[in-house]
C-alpha positions in Angstrom: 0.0 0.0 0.0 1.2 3.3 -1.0 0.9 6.2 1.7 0.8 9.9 0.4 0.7 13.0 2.5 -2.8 14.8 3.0 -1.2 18.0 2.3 2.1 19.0 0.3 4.6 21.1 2.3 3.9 24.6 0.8 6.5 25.7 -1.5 6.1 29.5 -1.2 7.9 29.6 2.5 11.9 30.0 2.4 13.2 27.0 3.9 16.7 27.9 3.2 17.3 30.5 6.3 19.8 31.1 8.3 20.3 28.9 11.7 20.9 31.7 13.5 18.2 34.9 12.1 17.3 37.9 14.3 14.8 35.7 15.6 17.9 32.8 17.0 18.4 29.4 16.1 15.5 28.5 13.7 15.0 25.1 11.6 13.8 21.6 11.7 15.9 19.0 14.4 15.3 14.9 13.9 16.2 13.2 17.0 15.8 9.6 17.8 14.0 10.4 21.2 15.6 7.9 24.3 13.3 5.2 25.3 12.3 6.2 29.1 11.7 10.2 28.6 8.3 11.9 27.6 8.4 13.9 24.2 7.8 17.2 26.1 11.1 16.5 27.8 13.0 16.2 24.8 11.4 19.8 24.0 12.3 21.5 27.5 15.8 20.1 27.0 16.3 21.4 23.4 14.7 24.9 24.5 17.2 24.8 27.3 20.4 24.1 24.7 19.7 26.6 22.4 18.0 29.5 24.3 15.2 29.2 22.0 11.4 29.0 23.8 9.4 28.7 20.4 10.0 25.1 19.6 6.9 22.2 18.5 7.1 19.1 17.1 5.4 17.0 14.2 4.2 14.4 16.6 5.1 12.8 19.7 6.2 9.7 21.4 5.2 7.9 24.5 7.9 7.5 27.2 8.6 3.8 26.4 8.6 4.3 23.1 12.2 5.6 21.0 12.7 6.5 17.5 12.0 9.9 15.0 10.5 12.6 16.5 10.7 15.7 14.4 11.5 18.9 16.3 10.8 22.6 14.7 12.6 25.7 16.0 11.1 29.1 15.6 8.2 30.8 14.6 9.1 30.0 10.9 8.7 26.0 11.2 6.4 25.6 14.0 3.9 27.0 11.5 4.6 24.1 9.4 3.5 21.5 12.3 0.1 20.7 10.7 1.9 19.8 7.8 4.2 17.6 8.6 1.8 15.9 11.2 -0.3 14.8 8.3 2.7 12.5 7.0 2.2 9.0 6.7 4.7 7.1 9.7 6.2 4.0 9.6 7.1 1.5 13.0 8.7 -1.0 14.6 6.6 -2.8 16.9 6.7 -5.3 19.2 3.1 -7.2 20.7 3.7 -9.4 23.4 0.5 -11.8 23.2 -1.1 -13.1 26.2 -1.2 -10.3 28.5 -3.9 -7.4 28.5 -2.9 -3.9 30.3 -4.8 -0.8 31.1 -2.8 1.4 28.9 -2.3 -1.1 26.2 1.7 -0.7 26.4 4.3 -2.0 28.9 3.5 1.1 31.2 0.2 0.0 31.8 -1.2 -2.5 35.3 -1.4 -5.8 33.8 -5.5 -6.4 33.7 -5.7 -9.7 32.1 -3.4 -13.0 31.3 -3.6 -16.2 29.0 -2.1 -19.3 28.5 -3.4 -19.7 24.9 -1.1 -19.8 22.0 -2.0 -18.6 18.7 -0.3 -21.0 15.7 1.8 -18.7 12.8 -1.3 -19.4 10.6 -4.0 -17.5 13.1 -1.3 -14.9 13.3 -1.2 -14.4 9.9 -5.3 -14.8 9.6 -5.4 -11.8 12.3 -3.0 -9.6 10.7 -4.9 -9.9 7.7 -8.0 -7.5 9.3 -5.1 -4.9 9.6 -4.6 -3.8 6.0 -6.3 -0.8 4.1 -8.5 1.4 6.0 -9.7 0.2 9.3 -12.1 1.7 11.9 -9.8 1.9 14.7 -10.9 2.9 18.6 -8.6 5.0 20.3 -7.4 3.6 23.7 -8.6 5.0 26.8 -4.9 6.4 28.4 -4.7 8.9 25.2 -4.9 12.5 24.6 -7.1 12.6 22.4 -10.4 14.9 23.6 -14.2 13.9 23.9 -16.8 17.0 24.8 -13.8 18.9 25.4 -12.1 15.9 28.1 -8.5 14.8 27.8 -9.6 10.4 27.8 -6.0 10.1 30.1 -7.6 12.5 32.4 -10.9 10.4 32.7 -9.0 7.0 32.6 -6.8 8.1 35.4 -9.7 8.6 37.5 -10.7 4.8 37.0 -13.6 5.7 34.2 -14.1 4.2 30.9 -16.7 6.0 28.2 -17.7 4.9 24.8 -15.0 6.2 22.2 -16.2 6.0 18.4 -14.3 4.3 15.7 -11.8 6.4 13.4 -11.1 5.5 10.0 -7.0 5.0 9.4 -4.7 3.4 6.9 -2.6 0.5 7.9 -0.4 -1.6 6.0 0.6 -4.3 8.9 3.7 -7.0 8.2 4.9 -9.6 10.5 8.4 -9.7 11.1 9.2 -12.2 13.4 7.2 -14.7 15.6 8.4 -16.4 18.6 5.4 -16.7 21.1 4.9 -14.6 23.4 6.4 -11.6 21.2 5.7 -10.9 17.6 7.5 -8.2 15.9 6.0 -6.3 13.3 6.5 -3.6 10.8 3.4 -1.3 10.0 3.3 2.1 7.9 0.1 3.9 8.8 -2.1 7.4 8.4 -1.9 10.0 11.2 -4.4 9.0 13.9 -3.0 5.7 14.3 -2.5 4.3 17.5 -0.2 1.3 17.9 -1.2 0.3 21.1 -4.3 0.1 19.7 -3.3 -2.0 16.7 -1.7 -4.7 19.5 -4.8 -4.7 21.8 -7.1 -5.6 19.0 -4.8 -8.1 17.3 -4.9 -9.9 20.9 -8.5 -9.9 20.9 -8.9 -11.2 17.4 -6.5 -14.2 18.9 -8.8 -14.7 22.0 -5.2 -14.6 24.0 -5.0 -10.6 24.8 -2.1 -8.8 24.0 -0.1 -5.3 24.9 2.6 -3.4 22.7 6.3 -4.3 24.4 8.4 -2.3 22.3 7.7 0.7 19.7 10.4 2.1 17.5 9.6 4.8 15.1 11.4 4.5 11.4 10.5 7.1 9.4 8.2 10.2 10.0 6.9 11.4 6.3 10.6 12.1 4.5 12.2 11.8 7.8 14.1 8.6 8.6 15.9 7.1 11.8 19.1 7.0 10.0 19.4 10.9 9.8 18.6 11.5 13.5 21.0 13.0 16.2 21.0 11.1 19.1 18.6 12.5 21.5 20.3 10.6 24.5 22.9 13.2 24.0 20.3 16.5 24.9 21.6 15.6 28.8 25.0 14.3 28.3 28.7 16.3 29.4 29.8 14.8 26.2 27.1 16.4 23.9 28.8 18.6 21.1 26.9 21.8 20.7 28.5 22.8 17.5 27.1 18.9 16.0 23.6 19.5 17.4 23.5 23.1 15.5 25.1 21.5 12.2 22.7 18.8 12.7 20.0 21.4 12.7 21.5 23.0 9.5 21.6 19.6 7.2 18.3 18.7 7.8 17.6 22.1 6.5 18.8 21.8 3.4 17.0 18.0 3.2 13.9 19.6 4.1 14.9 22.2 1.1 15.7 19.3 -1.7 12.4 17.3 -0.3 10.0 20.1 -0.2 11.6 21.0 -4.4 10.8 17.1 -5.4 7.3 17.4 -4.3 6.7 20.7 -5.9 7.9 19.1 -8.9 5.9 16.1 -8.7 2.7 18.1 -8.3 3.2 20.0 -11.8 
């Protein structure tokens, strides 16, 4: 299945600026984002570095999770969040089949348990409802708002309401299966919760499951391999002249990316 992006990044903004404008440091930061720390984190950190308080992102991570996160410094790229958020994302994850938490992740109170063990060919006849557009419900602990309520903030509180379905892409491939963990690889639309993905596939095997693991690949154009190592925002031995060279490069990525789609779109 081929993903595209809802909306092309706009070609009439001047990507090309200077790192440091009258404004400071200004441009668009990948980090692979340490596995323990909460995405906001990663921010504070950055804002902290570089002296600069206007800095978003093109989606998060949860604190277990690791992988691309897309950071945007100034006024100049934090206006380009929507558009970038709209990307299609691709993942590493891992299910671990057979236990059921509250959060659907390894964070969460282990709920439920099973000794049943799905063969490769159930697997494989599960994944299969994973593929094209799907009506996915979002989990419970999520951000995501009903009549104005943050779900987390109701979940916390021990209450559970009626979410309705949202329509995503998935294209779901399994990886690896040695029971209880399966690995698999899955490129999907904005919207799309993982956790979710894991819960359900557990369900559809009448054996429960949770996501173990979570590794992002690729956000949009943005891959792992071009990330600086975010494990480095807190480190004595982080290089500050890397970071802002780091921060430059991807500028001019972002430059060559945002040309090829302008020229595709003639």
């Amino acid at each position: 299945m081929k993903f595209m992006q809802k909306k092309p990044l706009r070609n009439n903004l001047n990507l090309t600026v200077p790192l440091n404008s009258e404004d400071g440091v200004q441009g668009i930061l990948l980090i692979n984002k340490p596995r323990g720390k909460t995405s906001f984190s990663m921010i504070a950190a950055l804002r902290k570095l570089l002296g600069v308080q206007k800095i978003g992102h093109a989606g998060t991570l949860d604190p277990f999770a690791t992988g691309v996160m897309v950071l945007l410094i100034g006024r100049r790229f934090t206006r380009l969040s929507d558009q970038f958020l709209h990307c299609d994302k691709e993942y590493l994850a891992q299910v671990h089949l057979g236990v059921v938490t509250d959060t659907y992740d390894c964070d969460g109170a282990v709920m439920q348990q099973s000794d049943g063990v799905p063969s490769r060919a159930e697997l494989d006849g599960a994944i299969a409802q994973f593929q094209g557009e799907i009506d996915q419900i979002p989990p419970m602990f999520s951000a995501k708002k009903v009549n104005g309520k943050k779900l987390y903030e109701l979940a916390r509180k021990g209450r559970s309401i009626e979410r309705k379905p949202v329509k995503v892409k998935v294209n779901a491939r399994i990886l690896n299966y040695e029971y209880p963990y399966v690995h698999i690889l899955v490129t999907c639309s904005k919207g799309t919760y993982i956790r979710s993905l894991a819960y359900d596939l557990g369900n559809l095997l009448g054996c429960g499951a949770h996501l173990s693991n979570l590794q992002r690949m690729r956000s949009g154009q943005f891959h792992l391999r071009d990330c600086f190592d975010g494990a480095l925002f807190q480190s004595p031995d982080l290089d500050m002249d890397a970071l802002r060279a780091h921060i430059q490069s991807n500028l001019e990525s972002i430059d060559a990316g945002n040309s090829q789609l302008s020229k595709s779109s003639r």
